[in-house]
BADREN-195168 format. One record per residue (C-alpha): residue in one letter; z, y, x. Coordinates in steps of 0.2 Angstrom, whole numbers, plus 5000, padded with zeros to 4 digits. Layout:
N
AZYX...
// end
This chain:
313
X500050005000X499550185006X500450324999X499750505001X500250674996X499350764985X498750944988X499651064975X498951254977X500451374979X501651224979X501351104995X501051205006X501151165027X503251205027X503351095012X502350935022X503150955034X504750925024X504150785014X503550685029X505050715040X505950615024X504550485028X503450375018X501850445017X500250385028X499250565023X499450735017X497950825009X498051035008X497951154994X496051184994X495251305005X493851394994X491951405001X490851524993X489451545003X489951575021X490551485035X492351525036X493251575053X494451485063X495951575058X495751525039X496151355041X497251355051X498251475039X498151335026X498551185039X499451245054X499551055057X497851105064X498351155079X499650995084X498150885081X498050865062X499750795061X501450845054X502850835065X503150685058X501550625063X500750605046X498750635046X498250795038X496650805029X495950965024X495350985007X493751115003X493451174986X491751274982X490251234972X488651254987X488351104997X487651175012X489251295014X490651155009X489551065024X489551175036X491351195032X491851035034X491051035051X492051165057X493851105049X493550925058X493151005074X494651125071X495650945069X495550885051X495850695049X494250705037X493750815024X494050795005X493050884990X494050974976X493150904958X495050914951X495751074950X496151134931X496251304936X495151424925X494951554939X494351424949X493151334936X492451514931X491651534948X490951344945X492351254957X493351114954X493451014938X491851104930X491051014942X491550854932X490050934920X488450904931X488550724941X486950774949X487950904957X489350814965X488350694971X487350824981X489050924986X489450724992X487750695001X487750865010X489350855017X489350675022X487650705032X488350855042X490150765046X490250635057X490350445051X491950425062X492750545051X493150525031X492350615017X493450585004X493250654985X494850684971X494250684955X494950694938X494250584923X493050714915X493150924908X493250894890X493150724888X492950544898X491150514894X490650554913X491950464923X491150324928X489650414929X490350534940X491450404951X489650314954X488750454961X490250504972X489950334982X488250344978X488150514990X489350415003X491050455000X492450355008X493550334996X493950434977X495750484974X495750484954X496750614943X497050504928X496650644915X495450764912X495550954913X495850984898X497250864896X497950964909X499650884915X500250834899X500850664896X500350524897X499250474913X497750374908X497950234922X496850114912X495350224915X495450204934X495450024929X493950064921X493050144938X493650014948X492549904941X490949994944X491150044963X491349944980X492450084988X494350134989X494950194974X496550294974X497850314958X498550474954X499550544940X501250544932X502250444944X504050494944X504650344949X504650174956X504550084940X502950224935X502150184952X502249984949X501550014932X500450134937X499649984951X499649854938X498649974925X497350034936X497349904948X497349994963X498649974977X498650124985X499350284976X499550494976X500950564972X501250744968X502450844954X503350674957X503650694975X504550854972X505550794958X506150644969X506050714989X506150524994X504950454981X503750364992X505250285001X506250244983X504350154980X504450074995X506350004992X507650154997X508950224986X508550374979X509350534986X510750604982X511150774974X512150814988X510950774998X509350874990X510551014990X510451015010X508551015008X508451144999X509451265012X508351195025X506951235015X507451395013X507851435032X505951355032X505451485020X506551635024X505951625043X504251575041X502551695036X503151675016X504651755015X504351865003X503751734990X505551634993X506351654977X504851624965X504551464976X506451404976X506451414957X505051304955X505551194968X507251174955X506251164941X505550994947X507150924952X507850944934X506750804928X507750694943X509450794946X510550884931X511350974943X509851064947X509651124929X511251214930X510951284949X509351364941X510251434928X511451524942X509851594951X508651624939X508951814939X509251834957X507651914966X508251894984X508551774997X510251845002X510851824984X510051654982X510651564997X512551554995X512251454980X511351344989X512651315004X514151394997X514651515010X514451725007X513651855019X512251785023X510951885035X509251825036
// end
């Protein structure tokens, strides 16, 4: 079983890998997408998105990080992809997932799901200009308004050469709500020869078994799960969950993460989401929320977190 974690825009960022994967569990990592328009992008953009660039694609940890490229023009998202495995990507993977309307008005993301004709000439594009030692890999969800296109979709995906699919088991406009339609990957399975990776609603151990059994794939994604759960893909793999005591810790170290690093500013808006995932796992992180929610500042945030007063970043 390989277990990755998924790229979540505004949410798993480099600090937030590199938090996950010092917990352990994961084989990859995948970053929030970098948009292509219709330029080649310079250096310094990707490595703003995966620092991990520069320590050879990997987290300290050592977990592979593979940098994900979202756009709608084949020849750009190619010569993209060149430059982000030359920068140190471990492969490239192609956004046809992304729910977001701002990005599906500028034709990016699920939209795509629309035309199979065009992911399959994003696919070819990008697997002719990259390197056959390095993966192109595709995340895909099951369709924009309906499933009709799925298989469909999936097909052309290997068709054009891709490596292996990650599939979203819903479609955009199901969004993230409940439930996960595992049966469907099932369905893609049957129709193509490569990998084919599960994603969606896992929470927990129990979701992930049932979750392998439904769509009959072995290797899995986890994302909103992993940061309900920090320990997830090791509670899969046999651990204990971790403890509120515990979380609580990662959340300070998170915030020294955050308060230090290049995103300070965005700290309590991040913190507050970061609590609103643990709720699902942890009711003590319900009622820490509730003691922070109005506070705007790291200073008035962190005591809560480690119980002392007066503290400085």
């Amino acid at each position: 079983m390989q277990i990755s974690l998924a790229p979540m825009e505004g949410v798993v960022d480099h600090l937030m890998r590199d938090m996950l994967t010092q917990i352990g569990g994961y084989d990859l990592c995948v970053t929030e997408f970098v948009r292509v328009v219709d330029q080649l992008l310079p250096a310094k953009v990707f490595y703003r998105l995966c620092p991990e660039l520069k320590q050879q694609g990997l987290t300290r940890a050592g977990t592979p990080v593979r940098v994900q490229l979202l756009g709608q023009d084949p020849v750009s998202l190619a010569e993209n992809a060149v430059r982000a495995v030359s920068l140190g990507s471990h492969g490239i993977d192609l956004n046809f997932g992304c729910p977001a309307k701002t990005v599906n008005k500028s034709k990016g993301g699920a939209v795509l799901l629309k035309q199979t004709q065009g992911l399959y000439d994003i696919v070819s594009e990008v697997r002719r200009a990259v390197d056959k030692k390095h993966k192109v890999t595709a995340k895909m969800r099951l369709g924009f308004e309906d499933k009709a296109l799925a298989i469909d979709n999936a097909m052309a995906l290997e068709a054009a050469g891709a490596d292996l699919i990650t599939v979203h088991a819903r479609t955009k406009v199901e969004g993230y709500k409940p439930p996960a339609y595992w049966d469907w990957i099932a369905r893609i399975r049957e129709h193509v020869r490569i990998p084919v990776v599960a994603n969606g609603e896992i929470w927990s151990a129990e979701d992930a078994l049932a979750c392998q059994q439904q769509s009959h794939c072995q290797d899995i994604m986890l994302g909103r799960g992993a940061l309900a759960l920090p320990n997830l893909a090791q509670v899969i793999r046999g651990a204990s969950p971790m403890s509120w005591e515990q979380v609580k810790q990662l959340l300070a170290d998170y915030s020294g993460y955050e308060i230090y690093g290049d995103k300070g500013r965005y700290y309590p808006n991040r913190i507050k989401q970061w609590l609103g995932y643990l709720k699902r796992q942890y009711t003590q992180a319900d009622a820490l929320f509730e003691q922070i929610r109005t506070l705007k500042t790291a200073q008035q945030i962190l005591p809560h977190l480690i119980g002392e007063t007066g503290f400085k970043p």
